[in-house]
N, C-alpha and C positions, 0 to 999 in steps of 0.2 A: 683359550688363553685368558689368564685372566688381567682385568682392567688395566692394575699395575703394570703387566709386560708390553701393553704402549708403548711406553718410554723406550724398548730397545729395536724397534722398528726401525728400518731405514727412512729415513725422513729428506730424501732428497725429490727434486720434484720427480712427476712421474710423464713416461711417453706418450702422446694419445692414446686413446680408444682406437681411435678409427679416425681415417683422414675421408671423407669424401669428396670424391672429382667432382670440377665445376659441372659437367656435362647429365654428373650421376646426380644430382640434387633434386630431391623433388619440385616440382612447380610449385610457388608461394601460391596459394589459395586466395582468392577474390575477396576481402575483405570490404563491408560500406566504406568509403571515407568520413571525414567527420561530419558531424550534423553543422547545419549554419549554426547554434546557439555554440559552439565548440569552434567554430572559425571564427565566431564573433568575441571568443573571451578574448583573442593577443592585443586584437583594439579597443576592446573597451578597458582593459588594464594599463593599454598604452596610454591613453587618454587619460584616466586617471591619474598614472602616473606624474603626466605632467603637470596636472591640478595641483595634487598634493601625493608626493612620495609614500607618506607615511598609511595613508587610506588605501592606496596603493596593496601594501607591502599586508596590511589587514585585508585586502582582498584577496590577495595569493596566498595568503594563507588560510584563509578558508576552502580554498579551492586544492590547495595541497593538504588538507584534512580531510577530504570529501570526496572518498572512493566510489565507484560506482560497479552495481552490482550486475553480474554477467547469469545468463542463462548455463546450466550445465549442458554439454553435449550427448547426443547418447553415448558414447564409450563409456561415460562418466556415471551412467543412472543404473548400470547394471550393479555395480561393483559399489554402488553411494546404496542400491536397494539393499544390499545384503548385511549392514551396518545395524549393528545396536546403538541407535541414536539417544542422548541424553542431553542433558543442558547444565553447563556447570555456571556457578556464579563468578562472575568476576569484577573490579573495580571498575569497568565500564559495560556493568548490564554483564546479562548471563550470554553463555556463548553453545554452540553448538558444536558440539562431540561425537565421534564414531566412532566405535571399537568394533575389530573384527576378532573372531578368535583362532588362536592357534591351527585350528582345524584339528580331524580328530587322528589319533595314533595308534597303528595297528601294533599288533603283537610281538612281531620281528623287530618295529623299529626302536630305533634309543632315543628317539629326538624327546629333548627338553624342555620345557618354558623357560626361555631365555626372557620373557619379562617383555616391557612394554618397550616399542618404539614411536615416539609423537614424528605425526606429518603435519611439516610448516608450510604452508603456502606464500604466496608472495602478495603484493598488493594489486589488489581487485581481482584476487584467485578465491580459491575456497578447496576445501578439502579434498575433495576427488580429483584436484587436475592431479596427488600425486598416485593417484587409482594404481598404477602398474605396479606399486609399490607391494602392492597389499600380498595379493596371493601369494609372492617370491618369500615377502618375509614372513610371512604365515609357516612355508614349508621348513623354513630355517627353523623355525618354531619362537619366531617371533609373538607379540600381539601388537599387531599396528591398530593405531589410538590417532585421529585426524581431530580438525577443527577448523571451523570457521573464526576464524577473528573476530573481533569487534566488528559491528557498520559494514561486513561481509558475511554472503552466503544465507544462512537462517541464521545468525547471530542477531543480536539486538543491538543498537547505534546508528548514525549514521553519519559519524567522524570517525577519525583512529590516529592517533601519533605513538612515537614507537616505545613511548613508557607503558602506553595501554596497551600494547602489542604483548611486551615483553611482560606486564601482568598479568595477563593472559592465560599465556604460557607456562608460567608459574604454577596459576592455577590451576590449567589441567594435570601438569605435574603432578600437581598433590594429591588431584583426587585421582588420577589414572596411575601414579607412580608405586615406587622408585623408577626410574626410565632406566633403561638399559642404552639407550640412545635416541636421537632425534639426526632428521631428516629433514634438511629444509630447502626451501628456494627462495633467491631472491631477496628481498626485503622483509621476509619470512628467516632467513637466515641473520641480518643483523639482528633482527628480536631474537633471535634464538640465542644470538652469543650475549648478548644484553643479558638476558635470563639467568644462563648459564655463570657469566660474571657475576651477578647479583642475588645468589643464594643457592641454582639449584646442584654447582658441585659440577665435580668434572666427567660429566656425564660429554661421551663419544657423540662428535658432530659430524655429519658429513652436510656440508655447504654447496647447493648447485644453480652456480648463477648469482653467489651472491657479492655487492660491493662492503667492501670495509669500512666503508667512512660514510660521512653525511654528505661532502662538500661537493662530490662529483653531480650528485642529486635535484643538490641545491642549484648549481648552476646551472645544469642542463634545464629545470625546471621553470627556473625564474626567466633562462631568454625563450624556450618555448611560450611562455605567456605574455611576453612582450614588456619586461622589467626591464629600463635602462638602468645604468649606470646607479643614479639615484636612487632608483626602485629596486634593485638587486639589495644594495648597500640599507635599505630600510627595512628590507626582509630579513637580514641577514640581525640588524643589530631588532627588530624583534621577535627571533629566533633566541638571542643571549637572554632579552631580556625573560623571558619562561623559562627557560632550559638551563640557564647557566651561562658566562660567556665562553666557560672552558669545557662547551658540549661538542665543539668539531674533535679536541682530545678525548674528549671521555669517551665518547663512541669512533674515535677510529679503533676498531675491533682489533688489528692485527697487533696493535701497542699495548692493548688494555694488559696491563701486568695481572690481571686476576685471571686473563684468559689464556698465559701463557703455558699452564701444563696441561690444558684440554687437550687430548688429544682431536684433529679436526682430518675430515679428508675435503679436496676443496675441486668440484668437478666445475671445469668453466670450456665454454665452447668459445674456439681463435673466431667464428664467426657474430658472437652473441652482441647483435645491433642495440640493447639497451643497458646492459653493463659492459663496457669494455674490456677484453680478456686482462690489459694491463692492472686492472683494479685488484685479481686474483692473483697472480704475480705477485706482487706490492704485499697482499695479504700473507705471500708462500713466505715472502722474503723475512720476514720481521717473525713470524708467529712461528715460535722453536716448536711447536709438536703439530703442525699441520703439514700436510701432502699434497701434491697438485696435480691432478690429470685433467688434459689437455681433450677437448674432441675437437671435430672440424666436422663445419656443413649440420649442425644441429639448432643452430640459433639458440633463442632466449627459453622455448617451450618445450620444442620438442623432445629436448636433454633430458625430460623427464618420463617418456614412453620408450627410452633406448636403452632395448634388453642386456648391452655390457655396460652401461652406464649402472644400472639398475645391479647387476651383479657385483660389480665393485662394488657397489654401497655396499652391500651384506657381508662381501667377504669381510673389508672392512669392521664392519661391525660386528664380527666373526672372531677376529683378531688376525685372520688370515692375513700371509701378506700379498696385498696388489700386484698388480705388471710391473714396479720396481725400478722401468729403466728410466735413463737420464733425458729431460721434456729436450727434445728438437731445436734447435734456436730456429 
């Protein structure tokens, strides 16, 4: 199908995946809890706070700048080894790239190069968590194209905000592209439609796990650190003062009118404990050419190792159409 016939897709949300029973859920995995220097930031900010707001609000935002970098797991190093690794330049330092290729095409078959598709990760991820991705779109005859962001993975930094993000992105574009589409999660997802609004074209998103706007972010972020009242409110107005004041509009994604003919597919899990399912809803309800399917029992990560999850993307990006039916209230 080609790009253009987007538009005549049914565009109504879409039913889950898959619902899982409370009882069928895997056991949540023993994770450390925080280190004391990580239970000590909500009081030493509290405290701050009530010194001066404004020191405060410069504190939290260094701390909402400053991601921190995670170990790959082995699922990840098989599939991270088999990458032609490169380094592209970007406005925030060079960043780290991986292209797999097509894989090779026997005699009988017709498969295509359908071109590049870039994997977004979310923040304090990196390239392989969206690993599964790889070999499915390979076989479609994709070429899946990863990155490390800024200040993650082997990238160079060790800040990131999401102008850098979406420059990024840009520029792997450029030198990986034309992209035939992109792949994201999470806060990997707002840079991707920032991108996408700001030059690289309506190039097919599929969004898993990601929120639309800044504000949900902001606030969860600022009372996690212990910003009252004052200190939310001094974040908030030196947030405008860099960004613009009219930056909670400009990036609520689902209103951006530049991002209104992208077509997008938007996978969010009813159970996802760090973006709210409602934030993708919101995003379904406003954005004329985006899709919504529904999982359950996948949380925030796992969304991204689950083989119908995984398969919609491509059909998706296929031009195929989805499971199509009307999402559950």
């Amino acid at each position: 199908m080609h790009k253009s016939d987007y538009s005549r897709l049914p565009l109504e949300p879409i039913a889950p995946l898959r619902r899982v029973p409370p009882t069928a859920r895997p056991k949540k995995s023993r994770t450390p809890g925080p280190s004391l220097a990580e239970r000590a930031i909500p009081l030493g900010v509290s405290t701050l706070a009530a010194a001066s707001p404004r020191w405060a609000a410069r504190a939290a935002l260094a701390l909402w700048q400053t991601p921190r970098r995670h170990e790959r797991p082995a699922r990840e190093l098989e599939v991270d080894g088999r990458a032609k690794q490169e380094r592209v330049k970007t406005p925030a330092g060079e960043v780290a790239t991986y292209a797999w290729d097509p894989g090779p095409v026997l005699p009988w078959e017709q498969r295509q190069d359908r071109g590049p598709v870039l994997l977004v990760h979310g923040w304090e991820g990196r390239a392989s968590q969206l690993g599964a991705f790889v070999d499915p779109l390979r076989q479609a005859g994709f070429r899946p194209i990863g990155l490390d962001a800024p200040a993650h993975g082997r990238s160079d930094g060790r800040t990131l905000d999401l102008l850098q993000f979406m420059a990024a992105i840009q520029a792997v574009a450029r030198h990986h592209g034309p992209l035939a589409g992109i792949v994201a999660h999470s806060f990997g997802g707002a840079a991707s439609v920032g991108a996408v609004s700001h030059g690289l074209g309506a190039v097919p998103l599929v969004l898993i796990g990601s929120a639309g706007r800044l504000e949900p972010g902001v606030e969860g972020f600022t009372k996690m650190i212990g910003l009252g009242h004052d200190g939310r409110a001094a974040f908030r107005a030196l947030l405008e003062s860099r960004y613009g004041v009219d930056l909670w509009e400009r990036y609520d994604l689902g209103r951006a009118n530049r991002a209104a003919d992208v077509p997008a597919l938007l996978i969010h899990d009813l159970d996802d404990p760090e973006v709210p399912f409602t934030e993708a809803t919101r995003m379904a309800a406003i954005w004329p050419a985006a899709r919504l399917i529904a999982t359950a029992g996948l949380g925030h990560r796992r969304i991204l190792r689950d083989p119908p999850v995984i398969e919609e993307s491509i059909n998706f990006l296929l031009g195929q159409p989805t499971s199509g039916r009307t999402l559950a209230a």
